[in-house]
VOZAZA-823837 format. One record per residue (C-alpha): residue in three letters; x, y, z; residue number from 1. Coordinates in pm, whole numbers, plus 50000, padded with zeros to 5 digits. Example, Ala and Ser with C-alpha at 12.3 -4.5 7.8 and 13.67 -1.06 7.14 Angstrom:
<rec code="ALA" x="51230" y="49550" z="50780" pos="1"/>
<rec code="SER" x="51367" y="49894" z="50714" pos="2"/>
***
This chain:
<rec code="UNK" x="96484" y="63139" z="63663" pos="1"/>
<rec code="UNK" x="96296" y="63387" z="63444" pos="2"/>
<rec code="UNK" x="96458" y="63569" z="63216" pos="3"/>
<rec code="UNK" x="96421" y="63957" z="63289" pos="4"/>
<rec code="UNK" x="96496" y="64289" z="63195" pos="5"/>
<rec code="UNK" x="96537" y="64691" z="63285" pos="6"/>
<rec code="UNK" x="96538" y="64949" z="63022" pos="7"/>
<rec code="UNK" x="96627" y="65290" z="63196" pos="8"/>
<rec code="UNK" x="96697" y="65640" z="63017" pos="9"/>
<rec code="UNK" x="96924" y="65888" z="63170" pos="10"/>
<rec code="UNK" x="97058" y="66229" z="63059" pos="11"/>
<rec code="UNK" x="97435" y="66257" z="63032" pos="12"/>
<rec code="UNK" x="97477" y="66435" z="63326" pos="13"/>
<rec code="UNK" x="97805" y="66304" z="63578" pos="14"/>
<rec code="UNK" x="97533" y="66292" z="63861" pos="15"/>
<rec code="UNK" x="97346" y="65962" z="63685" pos="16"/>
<rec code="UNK" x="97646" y="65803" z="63673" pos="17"/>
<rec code="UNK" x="97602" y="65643" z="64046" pos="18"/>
<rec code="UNK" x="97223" y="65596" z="63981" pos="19"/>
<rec code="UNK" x="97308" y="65393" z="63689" pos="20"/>
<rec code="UNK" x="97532" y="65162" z="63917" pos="21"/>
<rec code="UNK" x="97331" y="65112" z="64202" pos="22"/>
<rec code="UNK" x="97011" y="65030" z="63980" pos="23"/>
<rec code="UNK" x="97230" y="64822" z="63777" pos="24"/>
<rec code="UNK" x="97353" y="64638" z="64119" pos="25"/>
<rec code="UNK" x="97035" y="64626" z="64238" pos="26"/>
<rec code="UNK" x="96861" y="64473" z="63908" pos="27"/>
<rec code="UNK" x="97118" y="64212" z="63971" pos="28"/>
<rec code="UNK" x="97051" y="64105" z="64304" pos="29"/>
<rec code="UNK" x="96798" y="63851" z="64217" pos="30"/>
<rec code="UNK" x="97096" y="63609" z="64066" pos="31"/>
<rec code="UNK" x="97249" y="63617" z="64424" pos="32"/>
<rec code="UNK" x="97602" y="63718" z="64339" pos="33"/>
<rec code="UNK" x="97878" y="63742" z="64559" pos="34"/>
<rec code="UNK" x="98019" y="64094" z="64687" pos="35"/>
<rec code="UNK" x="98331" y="64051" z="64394" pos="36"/>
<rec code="UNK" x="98095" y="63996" z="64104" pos="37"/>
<rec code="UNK" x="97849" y="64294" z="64182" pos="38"/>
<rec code="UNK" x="98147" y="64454" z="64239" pos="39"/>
<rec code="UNK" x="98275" y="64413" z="63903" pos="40"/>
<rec code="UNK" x="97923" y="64480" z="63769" pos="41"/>
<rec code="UNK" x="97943" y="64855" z="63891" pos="42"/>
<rec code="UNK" x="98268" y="64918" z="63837" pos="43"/>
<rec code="UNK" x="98218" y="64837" z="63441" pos="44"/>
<rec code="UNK" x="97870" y="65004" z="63455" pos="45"/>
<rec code="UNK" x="98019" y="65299" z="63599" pos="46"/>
<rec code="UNK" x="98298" y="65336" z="63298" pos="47"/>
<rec code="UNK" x="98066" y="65249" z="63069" pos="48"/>
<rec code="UNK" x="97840" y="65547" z="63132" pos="49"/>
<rec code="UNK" x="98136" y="65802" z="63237" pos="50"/>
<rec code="UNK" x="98292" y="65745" z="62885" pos="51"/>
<rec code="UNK" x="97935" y="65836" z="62736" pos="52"/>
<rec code="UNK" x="97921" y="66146" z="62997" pos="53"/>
<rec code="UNK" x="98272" y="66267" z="62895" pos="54"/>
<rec code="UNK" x="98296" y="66186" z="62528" pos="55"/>
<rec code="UNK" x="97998" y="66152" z="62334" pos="56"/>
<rec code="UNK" x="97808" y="66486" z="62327" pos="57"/>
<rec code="UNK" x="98081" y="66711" z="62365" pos="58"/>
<rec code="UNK" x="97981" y="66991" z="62637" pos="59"/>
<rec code="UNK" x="97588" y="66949" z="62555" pos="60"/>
<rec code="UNK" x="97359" y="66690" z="62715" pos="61"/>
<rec code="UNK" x="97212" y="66394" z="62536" pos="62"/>
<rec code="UNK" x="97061" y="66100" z="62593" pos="63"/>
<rec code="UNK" x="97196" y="65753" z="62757" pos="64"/>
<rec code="UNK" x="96979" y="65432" z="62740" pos="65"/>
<rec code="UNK" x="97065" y="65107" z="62974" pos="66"/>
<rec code="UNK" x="96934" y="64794" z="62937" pos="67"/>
<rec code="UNK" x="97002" y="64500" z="63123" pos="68"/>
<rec code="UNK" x="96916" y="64173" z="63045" pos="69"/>
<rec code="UNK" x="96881" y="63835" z="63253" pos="70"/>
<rec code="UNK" x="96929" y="63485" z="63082" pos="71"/>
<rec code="UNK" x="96985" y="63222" z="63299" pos="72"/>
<rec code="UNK" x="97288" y="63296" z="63477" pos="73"/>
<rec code="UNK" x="97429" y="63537" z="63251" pos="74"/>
<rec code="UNK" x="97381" y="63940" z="63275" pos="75"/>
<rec code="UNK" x="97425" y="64185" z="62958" pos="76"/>
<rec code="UNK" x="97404" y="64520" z="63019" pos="77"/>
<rec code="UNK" x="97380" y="64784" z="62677" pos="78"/>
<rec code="UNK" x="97502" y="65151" z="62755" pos="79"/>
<rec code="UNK" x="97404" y="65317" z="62436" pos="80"/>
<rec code="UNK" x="97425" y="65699" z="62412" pos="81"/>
<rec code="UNK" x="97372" y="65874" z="62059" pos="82"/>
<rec code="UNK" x="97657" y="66110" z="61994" pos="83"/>
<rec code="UNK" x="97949" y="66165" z="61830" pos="84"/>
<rec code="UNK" x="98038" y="65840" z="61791" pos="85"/>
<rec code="UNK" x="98448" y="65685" z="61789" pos="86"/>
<rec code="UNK" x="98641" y="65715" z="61479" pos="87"/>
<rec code="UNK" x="98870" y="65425" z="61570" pos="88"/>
<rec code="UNK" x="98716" y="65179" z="61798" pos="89"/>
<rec code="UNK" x="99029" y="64952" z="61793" pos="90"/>
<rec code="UNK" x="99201" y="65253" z="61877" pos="91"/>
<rec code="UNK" x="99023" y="65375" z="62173" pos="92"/>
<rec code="UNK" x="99003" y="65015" z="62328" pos="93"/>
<rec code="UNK" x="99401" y="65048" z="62381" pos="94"/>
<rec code="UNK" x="99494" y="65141" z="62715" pos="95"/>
<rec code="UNK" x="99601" y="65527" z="62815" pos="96"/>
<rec code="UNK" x="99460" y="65578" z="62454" pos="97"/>
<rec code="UNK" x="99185" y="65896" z="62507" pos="98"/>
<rec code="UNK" x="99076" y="66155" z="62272" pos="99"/>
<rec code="UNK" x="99071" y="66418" z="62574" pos="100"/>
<rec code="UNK" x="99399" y="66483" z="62767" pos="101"/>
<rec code="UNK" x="99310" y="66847" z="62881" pos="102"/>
<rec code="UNK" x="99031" y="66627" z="63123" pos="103"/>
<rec code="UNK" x="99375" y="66436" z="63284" pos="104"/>
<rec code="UNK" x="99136" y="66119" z="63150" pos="105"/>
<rec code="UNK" x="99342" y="65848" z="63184" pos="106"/>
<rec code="UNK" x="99225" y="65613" z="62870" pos="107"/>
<rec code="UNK" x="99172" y="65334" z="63091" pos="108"/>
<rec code="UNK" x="98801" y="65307" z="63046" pos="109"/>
<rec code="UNK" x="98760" y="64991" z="62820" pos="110"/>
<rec code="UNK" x="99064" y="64814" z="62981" pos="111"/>
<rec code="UNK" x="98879" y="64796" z="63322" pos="112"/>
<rec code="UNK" x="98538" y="64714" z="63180" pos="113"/>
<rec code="UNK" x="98722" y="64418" z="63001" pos="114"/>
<rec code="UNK" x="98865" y="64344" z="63299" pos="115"/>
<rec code="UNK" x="98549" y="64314" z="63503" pos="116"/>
<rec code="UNK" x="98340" y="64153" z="63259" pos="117"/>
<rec code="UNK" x="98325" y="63822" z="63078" pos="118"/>
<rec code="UNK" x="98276" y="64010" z="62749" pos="119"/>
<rec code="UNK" x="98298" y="64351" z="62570" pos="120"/>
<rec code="UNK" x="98184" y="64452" z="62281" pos="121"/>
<rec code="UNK" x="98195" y="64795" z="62150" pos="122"/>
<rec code="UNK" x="98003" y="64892" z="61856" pos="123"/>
<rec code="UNK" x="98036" y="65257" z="61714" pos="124"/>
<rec code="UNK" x="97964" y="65483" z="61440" pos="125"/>
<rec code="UNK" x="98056" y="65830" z="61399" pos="126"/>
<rec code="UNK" x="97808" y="66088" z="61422" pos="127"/>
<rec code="UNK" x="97564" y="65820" z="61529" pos="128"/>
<rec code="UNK" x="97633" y="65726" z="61865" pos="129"/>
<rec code="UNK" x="97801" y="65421" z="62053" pos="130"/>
<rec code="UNK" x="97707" y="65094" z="62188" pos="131"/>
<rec code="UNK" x="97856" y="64913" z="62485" pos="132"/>
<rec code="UNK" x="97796" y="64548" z="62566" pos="133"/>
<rec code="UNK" x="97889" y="64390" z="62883" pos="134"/>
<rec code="UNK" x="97815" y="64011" z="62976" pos="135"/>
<rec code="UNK" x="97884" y="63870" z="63281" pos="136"/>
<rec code="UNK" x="97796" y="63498" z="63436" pos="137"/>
<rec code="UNK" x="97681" y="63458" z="63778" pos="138"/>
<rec code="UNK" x="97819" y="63199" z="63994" pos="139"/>
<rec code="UNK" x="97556" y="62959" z="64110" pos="140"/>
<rec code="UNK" x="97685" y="62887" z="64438" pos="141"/>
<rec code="UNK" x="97391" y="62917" z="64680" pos="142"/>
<rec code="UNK" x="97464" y="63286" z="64902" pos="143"/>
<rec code="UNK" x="97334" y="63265" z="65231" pos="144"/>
<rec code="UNK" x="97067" y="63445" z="65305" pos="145"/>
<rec code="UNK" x="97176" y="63724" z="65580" pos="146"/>
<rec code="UNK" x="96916" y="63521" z="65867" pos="147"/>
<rec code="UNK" x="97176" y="63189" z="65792" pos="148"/>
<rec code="UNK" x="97479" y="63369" z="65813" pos="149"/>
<rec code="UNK" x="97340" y="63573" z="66195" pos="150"/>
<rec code="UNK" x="97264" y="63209" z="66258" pos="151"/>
<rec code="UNK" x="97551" y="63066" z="66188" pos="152"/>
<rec code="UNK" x="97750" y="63391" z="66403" pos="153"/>
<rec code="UNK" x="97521" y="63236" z="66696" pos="154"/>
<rec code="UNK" x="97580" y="62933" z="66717" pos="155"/>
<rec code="UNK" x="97955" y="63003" z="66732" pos="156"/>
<rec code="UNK" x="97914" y="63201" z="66995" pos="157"/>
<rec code="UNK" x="97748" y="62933" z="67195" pos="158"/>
***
């Protein structure tokens, strides 16, 4: 396998937040993961690039940049956005922990990414802008191809 890449800048509007997902998941593809690990993949994806929607330019719109990378087996995708920045990265990695209750956020953000991913790194200055790592491995269990499994279906039925 080849290692690969996707670089992809969005604005920080809420409404890039499923485009960032789904191009994420579909990047992706070409390891051949199973329903559960893509599954993960947007779900930590999607936090990723909420929390930079809701928290790092304040009511104005910026700039988010994704990359995802491809070695081997393994996936890292970077969220980066280039606002405000977290005062206490420790901090805001505890869960319910959110520096905007009047949004009924629920601080949960980093908890699920690290959750969902293998690894999470969060890197963060103030007044600069943050950086969000996520690393996953890919199973390499060969996925049947969707011709294998309506072959398979078939011959049951027979």
């Amino acid at each position: 396998m080849h290692n690969n890449y996707v670089y992809i800048k969005i604005p920080s509007l809420s409404v890039n937040e499923s485009f960032a997902r789904a191009a994420v998941a579909a990047f992706c593809s070409s390891l051949n993961p199973t329903m559960s690990e893509i599954s993960d993949i947007k779900t930590a994806v999607s936090e990723a690039v909420t929390n930079a929607v809701v928290h790092a330019y304040e009511d104005e719109i910026g700039e988010i940049e994704i990359q995802c990378r491809i070695k081997g087996q393994v996936v890292e995708i970077i969220v980066e956005d280039f606002g405000c920045g977290i005062a206490d990265v420790e901090k805001a990695r505890e869960p319910l922990f959110t520096t905007r209750p009047e949004l009924e956020r629920s601080g949960m953000g980093f908890s699920v990414m690290e959750s969902f991913m293998d690894e999470l790194v969060v890197l963060s200055e103030k007044d600069v802008g943050t950086k969000v790592i996520l690393r996953k491995k890919i199973s390499e269990k060969k996925q049947k191809t969707l011709n294998e499994e309506f072959d398979d279906e078939k011959s049951e039925d027979d």
